[in-house]
C-alpha positions, 0 to 999 in steps of 0.5 A: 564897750558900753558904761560901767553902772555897777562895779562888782568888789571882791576881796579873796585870799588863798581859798581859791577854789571858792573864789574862782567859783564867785568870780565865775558867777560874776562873769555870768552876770546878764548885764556883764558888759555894763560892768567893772569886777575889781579884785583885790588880792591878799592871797597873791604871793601865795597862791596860783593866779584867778582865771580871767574871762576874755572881753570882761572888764576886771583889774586884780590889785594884789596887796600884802596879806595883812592888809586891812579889811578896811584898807583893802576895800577903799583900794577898790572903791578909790578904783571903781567908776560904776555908779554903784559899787557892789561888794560882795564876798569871796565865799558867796556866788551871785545869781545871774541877775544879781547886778540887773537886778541892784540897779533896778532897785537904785531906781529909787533914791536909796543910799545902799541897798541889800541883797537877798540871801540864801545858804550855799551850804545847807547840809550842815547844823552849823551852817544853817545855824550860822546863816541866820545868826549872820543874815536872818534879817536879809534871808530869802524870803525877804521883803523889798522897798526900804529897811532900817537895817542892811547886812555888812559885807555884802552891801552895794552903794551909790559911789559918790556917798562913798567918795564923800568920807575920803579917807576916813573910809581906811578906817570906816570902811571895814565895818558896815554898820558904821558907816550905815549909821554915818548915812543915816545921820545924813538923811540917807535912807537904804532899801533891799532887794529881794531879787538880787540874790546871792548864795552864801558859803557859811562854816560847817565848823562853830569854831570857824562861825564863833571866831569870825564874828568874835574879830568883827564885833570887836572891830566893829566897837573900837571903829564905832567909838573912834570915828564917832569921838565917844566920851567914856561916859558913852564907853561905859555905858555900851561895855557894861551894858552891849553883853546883857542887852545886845542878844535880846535886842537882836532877837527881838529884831529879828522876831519883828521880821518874820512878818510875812516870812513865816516861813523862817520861823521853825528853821529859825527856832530849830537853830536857836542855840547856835544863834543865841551862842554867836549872838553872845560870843559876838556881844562879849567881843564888842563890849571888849572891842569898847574897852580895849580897842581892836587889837589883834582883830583886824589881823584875825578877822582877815585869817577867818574871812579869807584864809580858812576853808568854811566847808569840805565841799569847797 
């Protein structure tokens, strides 16, 4: 068998039609035989086996279901022997050439790059509105080359700079916007692919959305101020000021983005009060994530993530 260059990550659990369905769209993948598809599996214990495809590089690593989203990911990164590891969600089906095309962008010095998102599910209100409260910034039509700003989740590394923080990654690794931030003190430097595309399954349900981004954004706080030692001068400042600031900033980030995607822009206004909600629920969470730490969110962000059906369709 030919080099692994890109190793494809999943993390699922009992939703496992959608899962299946992810995993179908990596077997289809054009560059199939240059790649690894690793499978860790909260879900195991209680639901019925994934279906394999013959002369496919896959492991499945089955781990209790209140493992850590965190913990989960380091399992599969400390696993993998691409040269890129691509994570990608359970709920979210690649493009055949999604993989052909994130080693093409790495041709560049990148740490990580983006994938180019689409929505899965766009019949709903919700789920539109969802899709560009959580992937605006990554969003088809998206402009190539370097970004300041990466989407969590679904994101591909080059392996090494993973291996490099060790096993500050079982705390790290749950919250992508930590450890972009980490790479970047470094010099490193991230670019998006518009033509590594996913499709991206959302909730029909604003309660399904709210609560999903509530659990990440506290976790996202209590991770940022641990691995980074904040004082509590600099705790402080970010619970009283992340609920009054952190809405606005967003969308002030996001309106720079539409340069040259103008097409985004009447979707976007037409969605505003889900994302301004998302926007504020998620503030108030990490402002609560800075003053009283993760709590019962590394639990709930696994039950939102990976346990809760997003749509009737799937």
């Amino acid at each position: 068998m030919e080099k692994v260059i890109v190793s494809a990550v999943m993390i699922t659990g009992t939703c496992r039609r959608r899962a299946q369905r992810a995993l179908y769209a990596l077997y289809e993948q054009t560059i199939i035989e240059q790649m690894e598809i690793i499978v860790v599996d909260l879900g195991a214990s209680e639901s019925p086996p994934f279906i394999c495809a013959p002369n496919i590089r896959i492991s499945i690593i089955p781990m209790p279901k209140n493992t850590s989203w965190a913990l989960a990911r380091m399992t599969a990164v400390r696993k993998a022997i691409g040269e890129f590891v691509a994570f990608i969600e359970d709920h979210s089906f690649a493009k055949p050439d999604w993989a052909e095309q994130l080693t093409l962008a790495f041709e560049g010095h990148w740490a990580a790059v983006g994938y180019s998102v689409v929505n899965a599910n766009p019949k709903t209100y919700t789920s539109r509105g969802g899709l560009m409260a959580d992937y605006i910034l990554s969003m088809s039509p998206v402009h190539g080359g370097k970004t300041e700003f990466l989407s969590g989740n679904n994101v591909a590394y080059r392996r090494e700079l993973l291996v490099q923080f060790g096993d500050r990654l079982k705390n790290d690794l749950g919250i992508d916007f930590n450890i972009h931030e980490e790479l970047r003190k470094q010099g490193y430097e991230f670019a998006m692919s518009p033509k590594a595309v996913i499709a991206h399954q959302n909730y029909d349900r604003i309660s399904g959305l709210i609560q999903a981004n509530y659990h990440y954004s506290k976790m996202l706080a209590a991770n940022r101020a641990s691995s980074q030692n904040w004082g509590r001068l600099k705790k402080t400042v970010y619970i009283v000021g992340t609920p009054i600031g952190s809405p606005f900033i967003r969308l002030l980030r996001i309106i720079k983005s539409f340069r040259g995607r103008q097409s985004l822009v009447k979707p976007f206004i037409s969605v505003l009060p889900v994302v301004f909600i998302t926007f504020l629920c998620s503030a108030v969470s990490e402002s609560l994530g800075y003053l009283l730490g993760a709590g019962q969110s590394v639990e709930e962000f696994n039950k939102w993530e990976l346990m809760q059906q997003r749509t009737k369709d799937l």
